[in-house]
Biopython code that builds the backbone (N, CA, C, O; Angstrom):
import numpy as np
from Bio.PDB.StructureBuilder import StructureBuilder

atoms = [
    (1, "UNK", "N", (9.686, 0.334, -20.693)),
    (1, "UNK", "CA", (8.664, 1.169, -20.080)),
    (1, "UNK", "C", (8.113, 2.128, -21.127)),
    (1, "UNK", "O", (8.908, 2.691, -21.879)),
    (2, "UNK", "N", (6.695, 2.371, -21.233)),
    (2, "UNK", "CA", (6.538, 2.957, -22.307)),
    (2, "UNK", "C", (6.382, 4.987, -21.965)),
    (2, "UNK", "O", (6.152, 5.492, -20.866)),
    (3, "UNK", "N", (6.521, 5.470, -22.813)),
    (3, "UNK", "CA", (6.945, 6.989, -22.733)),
    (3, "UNK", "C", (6.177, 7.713, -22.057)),
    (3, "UNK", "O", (6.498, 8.868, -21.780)),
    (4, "UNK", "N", (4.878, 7.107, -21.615)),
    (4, "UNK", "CA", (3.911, 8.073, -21.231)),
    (4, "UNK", "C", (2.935, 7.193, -20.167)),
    (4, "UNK", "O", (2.977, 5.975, -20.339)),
    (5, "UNK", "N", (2.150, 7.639, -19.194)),
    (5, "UNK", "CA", (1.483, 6.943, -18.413)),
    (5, "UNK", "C", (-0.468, 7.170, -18.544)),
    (5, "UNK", "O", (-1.108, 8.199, -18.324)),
    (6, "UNK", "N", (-1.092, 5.508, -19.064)),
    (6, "UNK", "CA", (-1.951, 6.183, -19.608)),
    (6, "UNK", "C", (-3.634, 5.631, -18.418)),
    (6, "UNK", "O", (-4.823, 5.331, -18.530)),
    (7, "UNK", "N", (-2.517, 5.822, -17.352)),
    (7, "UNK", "CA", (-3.437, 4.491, -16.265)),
    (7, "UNK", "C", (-4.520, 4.757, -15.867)),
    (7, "UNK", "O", (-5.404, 3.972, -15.523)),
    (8, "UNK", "N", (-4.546, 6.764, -15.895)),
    (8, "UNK", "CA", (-5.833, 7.240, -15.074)),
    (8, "UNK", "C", (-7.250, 7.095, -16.221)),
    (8, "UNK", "O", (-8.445, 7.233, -15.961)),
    (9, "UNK", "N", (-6.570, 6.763, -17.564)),
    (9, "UNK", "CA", (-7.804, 6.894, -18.530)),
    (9, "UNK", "C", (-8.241, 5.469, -18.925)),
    (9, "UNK", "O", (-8.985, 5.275, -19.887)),
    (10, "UNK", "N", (-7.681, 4.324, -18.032)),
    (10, "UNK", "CA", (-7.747, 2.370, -17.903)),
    (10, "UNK", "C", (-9.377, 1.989, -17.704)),
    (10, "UNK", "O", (-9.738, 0.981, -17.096)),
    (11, "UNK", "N", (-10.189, 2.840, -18.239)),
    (11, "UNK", "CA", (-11.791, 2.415, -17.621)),
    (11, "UNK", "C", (-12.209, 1.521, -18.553)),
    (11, "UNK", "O", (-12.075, 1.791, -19.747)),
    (12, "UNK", "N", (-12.823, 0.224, -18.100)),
    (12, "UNK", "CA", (-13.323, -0.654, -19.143)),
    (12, "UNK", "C", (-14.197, -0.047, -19.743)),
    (12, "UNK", "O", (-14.714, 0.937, -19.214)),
    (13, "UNK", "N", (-14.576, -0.471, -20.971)),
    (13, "UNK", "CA", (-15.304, 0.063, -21.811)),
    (13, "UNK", "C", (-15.078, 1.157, -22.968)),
    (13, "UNK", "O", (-15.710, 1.533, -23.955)),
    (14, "UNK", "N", (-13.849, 1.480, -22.345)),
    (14, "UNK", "CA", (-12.863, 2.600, -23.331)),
    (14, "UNK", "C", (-12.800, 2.191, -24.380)),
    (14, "UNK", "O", (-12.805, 0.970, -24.540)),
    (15, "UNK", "N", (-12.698, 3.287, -25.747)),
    (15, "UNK", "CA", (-12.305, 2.482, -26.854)),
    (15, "UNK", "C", (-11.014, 3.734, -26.857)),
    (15, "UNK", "O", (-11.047, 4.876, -26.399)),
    (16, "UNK", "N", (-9.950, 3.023, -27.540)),
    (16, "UNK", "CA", (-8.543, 4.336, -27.915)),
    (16, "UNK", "C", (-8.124, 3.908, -29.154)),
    (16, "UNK", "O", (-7.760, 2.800, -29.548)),
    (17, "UNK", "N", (-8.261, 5.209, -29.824)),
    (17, "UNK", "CA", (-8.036, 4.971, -31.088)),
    (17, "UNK", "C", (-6.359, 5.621, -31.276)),
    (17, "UNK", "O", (-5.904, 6.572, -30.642)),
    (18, "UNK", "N", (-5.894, 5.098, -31.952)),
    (18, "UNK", "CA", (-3.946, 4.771, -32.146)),
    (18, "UNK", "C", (-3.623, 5.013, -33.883)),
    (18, "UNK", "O", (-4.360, 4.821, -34.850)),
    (19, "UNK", "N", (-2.862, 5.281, -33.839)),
    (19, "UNK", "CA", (-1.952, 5.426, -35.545)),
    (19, "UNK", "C", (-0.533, 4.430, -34.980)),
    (19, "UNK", "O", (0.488, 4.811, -34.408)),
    (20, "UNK", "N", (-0.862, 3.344, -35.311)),
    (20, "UNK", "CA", (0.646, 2.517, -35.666)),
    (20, "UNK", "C", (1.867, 2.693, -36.355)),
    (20, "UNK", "O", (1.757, 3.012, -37.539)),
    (21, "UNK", "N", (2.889, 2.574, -35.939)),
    (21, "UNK", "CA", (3.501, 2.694, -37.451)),
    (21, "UNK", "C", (4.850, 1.971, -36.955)),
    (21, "UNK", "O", (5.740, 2.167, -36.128)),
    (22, "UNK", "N", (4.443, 0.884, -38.073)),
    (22, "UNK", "CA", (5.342, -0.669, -37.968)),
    (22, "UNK", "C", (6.962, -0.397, -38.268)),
    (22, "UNK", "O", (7.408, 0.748, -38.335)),
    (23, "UNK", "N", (7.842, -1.663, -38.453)),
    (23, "UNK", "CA", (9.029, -1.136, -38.739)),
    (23, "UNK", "C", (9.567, -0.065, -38.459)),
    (23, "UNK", "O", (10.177, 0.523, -39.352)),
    (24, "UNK", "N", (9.472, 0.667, -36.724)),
    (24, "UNK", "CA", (9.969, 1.877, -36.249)),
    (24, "UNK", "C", (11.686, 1.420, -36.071)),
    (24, "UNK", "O", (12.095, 0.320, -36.440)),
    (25, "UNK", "N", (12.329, 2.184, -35.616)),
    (25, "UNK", "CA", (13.537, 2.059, -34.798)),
    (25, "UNK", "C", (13.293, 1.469, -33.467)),
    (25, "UNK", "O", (14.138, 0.655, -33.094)),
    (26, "UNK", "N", (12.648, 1.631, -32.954)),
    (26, "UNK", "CA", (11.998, 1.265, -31.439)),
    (26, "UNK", "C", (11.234, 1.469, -30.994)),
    (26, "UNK", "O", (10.720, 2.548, -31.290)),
    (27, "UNK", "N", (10.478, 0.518, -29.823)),
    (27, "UNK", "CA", (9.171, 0.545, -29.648)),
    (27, "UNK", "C", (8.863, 1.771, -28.323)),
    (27, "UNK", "O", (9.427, 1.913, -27.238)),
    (28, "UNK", "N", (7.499, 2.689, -29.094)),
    (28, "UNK", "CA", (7.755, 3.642, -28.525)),
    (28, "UNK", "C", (6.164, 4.085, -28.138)),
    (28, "UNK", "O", (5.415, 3.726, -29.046)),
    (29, "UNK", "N", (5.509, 4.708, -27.134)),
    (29, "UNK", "CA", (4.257, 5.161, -27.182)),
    (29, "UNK", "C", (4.272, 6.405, -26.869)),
    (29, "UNK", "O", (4.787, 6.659, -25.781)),
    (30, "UNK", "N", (3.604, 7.843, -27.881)),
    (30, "UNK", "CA", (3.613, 8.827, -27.454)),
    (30, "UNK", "C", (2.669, 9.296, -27.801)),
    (30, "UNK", "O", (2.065, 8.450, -28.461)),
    (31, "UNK", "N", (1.738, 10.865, -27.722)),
    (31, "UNK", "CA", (0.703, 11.615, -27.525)),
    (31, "UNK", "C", (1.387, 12.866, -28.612)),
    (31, "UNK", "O", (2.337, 13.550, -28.232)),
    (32, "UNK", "N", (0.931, 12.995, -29.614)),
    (32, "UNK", "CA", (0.952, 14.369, -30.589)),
    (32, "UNK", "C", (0.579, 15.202, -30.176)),
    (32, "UNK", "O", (0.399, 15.112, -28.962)),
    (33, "UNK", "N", (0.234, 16.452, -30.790)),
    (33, "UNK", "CA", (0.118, 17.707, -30.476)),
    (33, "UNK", "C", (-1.106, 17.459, -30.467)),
    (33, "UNK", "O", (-1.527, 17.792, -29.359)),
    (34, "UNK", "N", (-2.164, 16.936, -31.281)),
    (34, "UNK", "CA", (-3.589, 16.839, -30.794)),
    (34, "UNK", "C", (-4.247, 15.959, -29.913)),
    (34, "UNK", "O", (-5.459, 15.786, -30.047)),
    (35, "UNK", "N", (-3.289, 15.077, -28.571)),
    (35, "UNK", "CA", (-3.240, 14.348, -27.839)),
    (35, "UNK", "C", (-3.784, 12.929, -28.233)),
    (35, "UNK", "O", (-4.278, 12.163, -27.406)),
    (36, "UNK", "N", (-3.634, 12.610, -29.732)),
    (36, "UNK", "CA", (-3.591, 11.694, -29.671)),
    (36, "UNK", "C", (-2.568, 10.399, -29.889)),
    (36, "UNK", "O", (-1.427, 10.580, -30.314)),
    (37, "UNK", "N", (-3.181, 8.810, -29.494)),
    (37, "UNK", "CA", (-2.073, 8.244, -28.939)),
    (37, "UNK", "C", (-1.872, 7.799, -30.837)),
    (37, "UNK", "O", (-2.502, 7.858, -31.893)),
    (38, "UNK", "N", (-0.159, 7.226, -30.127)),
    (38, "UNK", "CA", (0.733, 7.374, -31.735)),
    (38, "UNK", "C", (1.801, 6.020, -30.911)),
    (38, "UNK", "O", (2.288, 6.062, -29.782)),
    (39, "UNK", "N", (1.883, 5.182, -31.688)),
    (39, "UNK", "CA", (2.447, 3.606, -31.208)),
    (39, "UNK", "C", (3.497, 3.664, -32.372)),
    (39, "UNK", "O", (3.131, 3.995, -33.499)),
    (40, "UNK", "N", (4.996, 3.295, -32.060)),
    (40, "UNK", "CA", (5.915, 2.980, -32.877)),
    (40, "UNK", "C", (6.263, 1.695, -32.668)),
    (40, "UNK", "O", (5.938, 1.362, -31.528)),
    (41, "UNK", "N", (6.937, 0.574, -33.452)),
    (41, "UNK", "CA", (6.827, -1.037, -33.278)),
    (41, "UNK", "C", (8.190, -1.008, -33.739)),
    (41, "UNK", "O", (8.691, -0.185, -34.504)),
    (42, "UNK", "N", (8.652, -1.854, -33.268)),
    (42, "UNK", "CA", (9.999, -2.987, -34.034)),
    (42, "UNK", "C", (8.853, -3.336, -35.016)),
    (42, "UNK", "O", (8.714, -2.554, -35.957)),
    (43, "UNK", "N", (7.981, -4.432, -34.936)),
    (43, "UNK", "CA", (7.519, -5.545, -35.293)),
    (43, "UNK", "C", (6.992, -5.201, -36.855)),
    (43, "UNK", "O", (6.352, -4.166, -37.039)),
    (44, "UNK", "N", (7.250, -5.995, -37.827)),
    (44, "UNK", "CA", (6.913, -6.011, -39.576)),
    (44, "UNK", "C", (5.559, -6.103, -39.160)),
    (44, "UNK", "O", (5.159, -6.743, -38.188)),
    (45, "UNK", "N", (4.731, -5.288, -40.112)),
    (45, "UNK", "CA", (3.266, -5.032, -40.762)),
    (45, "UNK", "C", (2.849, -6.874, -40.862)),
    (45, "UNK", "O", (2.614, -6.854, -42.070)),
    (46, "UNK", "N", (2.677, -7.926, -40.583)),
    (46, "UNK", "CA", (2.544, -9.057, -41.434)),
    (46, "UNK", "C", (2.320, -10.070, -40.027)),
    (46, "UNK", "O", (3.009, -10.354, -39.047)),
    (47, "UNK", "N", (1.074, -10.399, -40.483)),
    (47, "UNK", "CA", (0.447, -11.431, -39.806)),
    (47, "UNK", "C", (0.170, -11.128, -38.605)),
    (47, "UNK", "O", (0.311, -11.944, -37.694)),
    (48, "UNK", "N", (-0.251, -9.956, -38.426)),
    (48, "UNK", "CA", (-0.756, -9.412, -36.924)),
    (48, "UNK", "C", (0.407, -9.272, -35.904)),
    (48, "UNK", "O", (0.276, -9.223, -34.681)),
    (49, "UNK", "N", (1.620, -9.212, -36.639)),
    (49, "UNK", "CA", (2.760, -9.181, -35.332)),
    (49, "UNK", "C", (2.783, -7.369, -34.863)),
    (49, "UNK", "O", (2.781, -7.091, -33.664)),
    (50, "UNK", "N", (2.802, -6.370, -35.804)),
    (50, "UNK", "CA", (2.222, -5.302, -35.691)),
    (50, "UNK", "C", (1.605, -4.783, -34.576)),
    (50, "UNK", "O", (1.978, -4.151, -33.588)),
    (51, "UNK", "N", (0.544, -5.224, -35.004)),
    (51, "UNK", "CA", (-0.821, -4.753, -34.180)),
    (51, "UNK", "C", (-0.548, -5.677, -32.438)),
    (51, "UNK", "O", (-1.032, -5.328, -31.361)),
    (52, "UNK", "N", (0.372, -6.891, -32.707)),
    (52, "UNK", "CA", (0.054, -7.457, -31.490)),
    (52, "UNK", "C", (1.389, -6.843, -30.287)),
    (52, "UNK", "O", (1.574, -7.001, -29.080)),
    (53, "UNK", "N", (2.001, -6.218, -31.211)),
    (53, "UNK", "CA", (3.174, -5.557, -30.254)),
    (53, "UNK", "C", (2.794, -4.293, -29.877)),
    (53, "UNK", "O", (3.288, -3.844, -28.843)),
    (54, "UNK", "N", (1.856, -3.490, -30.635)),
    (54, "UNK", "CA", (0.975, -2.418, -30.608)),
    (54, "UNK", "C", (-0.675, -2.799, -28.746)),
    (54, "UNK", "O", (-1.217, -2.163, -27.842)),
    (55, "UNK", "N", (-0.646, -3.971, -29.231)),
    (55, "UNK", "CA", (-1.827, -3.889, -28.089)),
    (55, "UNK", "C", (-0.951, -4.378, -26.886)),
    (55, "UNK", "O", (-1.347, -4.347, -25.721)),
    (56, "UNK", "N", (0.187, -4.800, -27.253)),
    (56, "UNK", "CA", (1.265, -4.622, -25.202)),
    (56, "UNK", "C", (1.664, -3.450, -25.376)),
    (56, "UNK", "O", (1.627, -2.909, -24.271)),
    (57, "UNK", "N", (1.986, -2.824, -26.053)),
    (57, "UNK", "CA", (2.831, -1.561, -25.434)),
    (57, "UNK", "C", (1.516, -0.920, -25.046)),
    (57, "UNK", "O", (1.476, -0.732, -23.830)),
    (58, "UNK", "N", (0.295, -0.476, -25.762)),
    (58, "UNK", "CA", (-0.846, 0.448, -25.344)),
    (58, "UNK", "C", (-1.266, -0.436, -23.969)),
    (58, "UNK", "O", (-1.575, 0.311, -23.040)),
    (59, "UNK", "N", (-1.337, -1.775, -23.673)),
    (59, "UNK", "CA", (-1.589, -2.401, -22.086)),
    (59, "UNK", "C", (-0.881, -1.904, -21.303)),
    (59, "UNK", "O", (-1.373, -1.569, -20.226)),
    (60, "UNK", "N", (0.863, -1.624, -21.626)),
    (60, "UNK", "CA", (1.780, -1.174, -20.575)),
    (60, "UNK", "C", (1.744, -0.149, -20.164)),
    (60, "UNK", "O", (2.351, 0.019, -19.105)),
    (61, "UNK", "N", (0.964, 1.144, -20.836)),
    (61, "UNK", "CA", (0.897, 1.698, -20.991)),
    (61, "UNK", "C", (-0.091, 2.538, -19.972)),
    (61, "UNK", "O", (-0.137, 3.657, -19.461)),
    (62, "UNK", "N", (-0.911, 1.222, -19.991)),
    (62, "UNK", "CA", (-2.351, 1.939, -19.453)),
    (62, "UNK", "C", (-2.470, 0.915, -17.793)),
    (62, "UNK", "O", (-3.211, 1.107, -16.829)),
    (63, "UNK", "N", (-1.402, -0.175, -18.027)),
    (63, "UNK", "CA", (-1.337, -0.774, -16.723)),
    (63, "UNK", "C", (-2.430, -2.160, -16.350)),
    (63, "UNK", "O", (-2.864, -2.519, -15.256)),
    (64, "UNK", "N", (-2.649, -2.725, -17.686)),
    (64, "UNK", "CA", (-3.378, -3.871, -18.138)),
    (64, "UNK", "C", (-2.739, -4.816, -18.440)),
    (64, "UNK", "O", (-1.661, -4.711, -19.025)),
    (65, "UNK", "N", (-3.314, -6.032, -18.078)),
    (65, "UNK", "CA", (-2.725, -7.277, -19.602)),
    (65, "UNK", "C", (-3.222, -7.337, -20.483)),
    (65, "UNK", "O", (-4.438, -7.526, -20.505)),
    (66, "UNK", "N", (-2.556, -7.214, -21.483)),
    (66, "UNK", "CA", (-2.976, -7.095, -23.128)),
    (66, "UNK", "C", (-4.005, -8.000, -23.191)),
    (66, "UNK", "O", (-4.625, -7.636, -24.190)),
    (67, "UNK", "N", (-4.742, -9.257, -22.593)),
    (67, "UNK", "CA", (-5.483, -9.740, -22.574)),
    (67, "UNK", "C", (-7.339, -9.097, -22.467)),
    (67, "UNK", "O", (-8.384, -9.723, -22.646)),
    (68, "UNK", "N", (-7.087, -7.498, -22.072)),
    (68, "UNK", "CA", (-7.959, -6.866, -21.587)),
    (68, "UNK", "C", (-8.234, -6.052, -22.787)),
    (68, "UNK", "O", (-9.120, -5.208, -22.651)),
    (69, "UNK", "N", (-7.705, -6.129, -23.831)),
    (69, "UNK", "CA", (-7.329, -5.041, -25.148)),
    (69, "UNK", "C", (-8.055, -5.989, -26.067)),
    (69, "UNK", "O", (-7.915, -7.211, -26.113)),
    (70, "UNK", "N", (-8.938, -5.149, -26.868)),
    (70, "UNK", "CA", (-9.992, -6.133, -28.128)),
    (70, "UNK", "C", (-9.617, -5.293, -29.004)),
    (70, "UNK", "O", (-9.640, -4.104, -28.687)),
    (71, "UNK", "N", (-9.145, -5.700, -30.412)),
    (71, "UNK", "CA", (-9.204, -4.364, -31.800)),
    (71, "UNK", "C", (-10.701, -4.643, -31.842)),
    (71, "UNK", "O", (-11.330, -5.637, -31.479)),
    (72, "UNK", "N", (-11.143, -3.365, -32.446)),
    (72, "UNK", "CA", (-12.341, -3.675, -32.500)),
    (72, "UNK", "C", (-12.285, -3.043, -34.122)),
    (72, "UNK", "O", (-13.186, -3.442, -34.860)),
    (73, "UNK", "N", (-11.363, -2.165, -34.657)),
    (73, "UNK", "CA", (-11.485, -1.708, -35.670)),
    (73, "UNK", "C", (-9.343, -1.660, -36.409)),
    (73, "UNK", "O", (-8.373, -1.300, -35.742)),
    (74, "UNK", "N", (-9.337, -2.059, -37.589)),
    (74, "UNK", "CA", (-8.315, -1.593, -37.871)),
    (74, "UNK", "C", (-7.351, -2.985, -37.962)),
    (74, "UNK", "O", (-6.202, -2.884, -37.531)),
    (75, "UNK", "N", (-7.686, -3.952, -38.375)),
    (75, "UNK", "CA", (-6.368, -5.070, -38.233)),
    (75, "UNK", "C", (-5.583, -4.975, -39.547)),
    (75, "UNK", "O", (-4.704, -5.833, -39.635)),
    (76, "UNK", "N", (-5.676, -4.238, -40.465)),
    (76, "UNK", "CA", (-4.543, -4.441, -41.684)),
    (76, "UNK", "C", (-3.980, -2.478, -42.005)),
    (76, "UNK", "O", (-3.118, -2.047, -42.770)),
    (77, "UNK", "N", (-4.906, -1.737, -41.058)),
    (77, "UNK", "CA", (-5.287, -0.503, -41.217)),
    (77, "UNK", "C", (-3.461, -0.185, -40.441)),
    (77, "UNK", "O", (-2.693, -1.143, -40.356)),
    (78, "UNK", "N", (-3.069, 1.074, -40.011)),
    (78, "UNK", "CA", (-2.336, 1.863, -39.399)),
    (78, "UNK", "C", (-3.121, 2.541, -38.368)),
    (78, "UNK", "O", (-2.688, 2.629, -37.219)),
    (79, "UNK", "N", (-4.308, 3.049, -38.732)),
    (79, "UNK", "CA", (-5.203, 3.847, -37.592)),
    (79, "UNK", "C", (-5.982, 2.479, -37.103)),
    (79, "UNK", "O", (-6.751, 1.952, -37.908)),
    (80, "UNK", "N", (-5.816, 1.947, -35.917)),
    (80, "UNK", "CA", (-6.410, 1.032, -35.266)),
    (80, "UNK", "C", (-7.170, 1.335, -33.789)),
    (80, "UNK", "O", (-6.513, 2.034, -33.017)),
    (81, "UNK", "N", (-8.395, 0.909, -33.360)),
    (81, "UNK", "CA", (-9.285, 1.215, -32.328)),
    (81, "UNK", "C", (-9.179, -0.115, -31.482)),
    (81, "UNK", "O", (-9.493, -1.237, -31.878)),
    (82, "UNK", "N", (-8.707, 0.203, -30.315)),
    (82, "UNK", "CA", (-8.508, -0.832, -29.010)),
    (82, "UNK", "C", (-9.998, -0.680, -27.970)),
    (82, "UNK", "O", (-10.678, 0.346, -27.934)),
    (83, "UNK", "N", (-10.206, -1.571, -27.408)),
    (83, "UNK", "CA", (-11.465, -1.451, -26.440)),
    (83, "UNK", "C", (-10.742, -2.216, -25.408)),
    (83, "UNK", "O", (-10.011, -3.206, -25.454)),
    (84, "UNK", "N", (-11.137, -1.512, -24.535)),
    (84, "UNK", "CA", (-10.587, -2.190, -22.473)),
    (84, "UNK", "C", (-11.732, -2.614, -22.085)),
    (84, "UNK", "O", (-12.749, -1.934, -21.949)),
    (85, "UNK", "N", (-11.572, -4.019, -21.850)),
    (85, "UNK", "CA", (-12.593, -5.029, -21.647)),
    (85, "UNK", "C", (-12.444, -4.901, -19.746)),
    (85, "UNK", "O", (-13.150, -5.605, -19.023)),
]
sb = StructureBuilder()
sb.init_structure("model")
sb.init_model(0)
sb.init_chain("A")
sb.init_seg("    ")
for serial, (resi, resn, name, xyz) in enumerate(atoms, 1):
    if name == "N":
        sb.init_residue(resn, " ", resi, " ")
    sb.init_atom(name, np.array(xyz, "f"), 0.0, 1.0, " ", f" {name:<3s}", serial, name[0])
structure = sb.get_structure()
């Protein structure tokens, strides 16, 4: 279950911009002091496994199937931009 509930802000058309950061201890989703969102992964930097464990936890997050999640910016980046289709 991820740390925070992000369901009331689920409007298509959203874009949410995220700071990844791969090779965590565990997979984790939380909100910094300047409310923005901050994604921790099991998953190695390499071949989009990253980013693709990054766009389920931000779906679980928000109460989507990751199927609904487009990068639109950021696939080799750490700061990556999701859009809710």
């Amino acid at each position: 279950m991820p740390d925070i509930d992000l369901s009331s802000r689920a409007e298509p058309g959203t874009d949410f911009a995220v700071r990844v950061t791969p090779k965590a201890s565990r997979n984790a989703l939380s909100l910094d002091e300047t409310g923005a969102i901050r994604i921790h992964v099991t998953a190695v930097p390499e071949a989009g496994k990253a980013t693709e464990a990054a766009r389920k936890l931000l779906a679980r997050a928000l109460g989507v199937a990751p199927s609904r999640l487009s990068l639109i910016r950021g696939a080799t980046a750490r700061d990556k931009v999701f859009r809710l289709t």
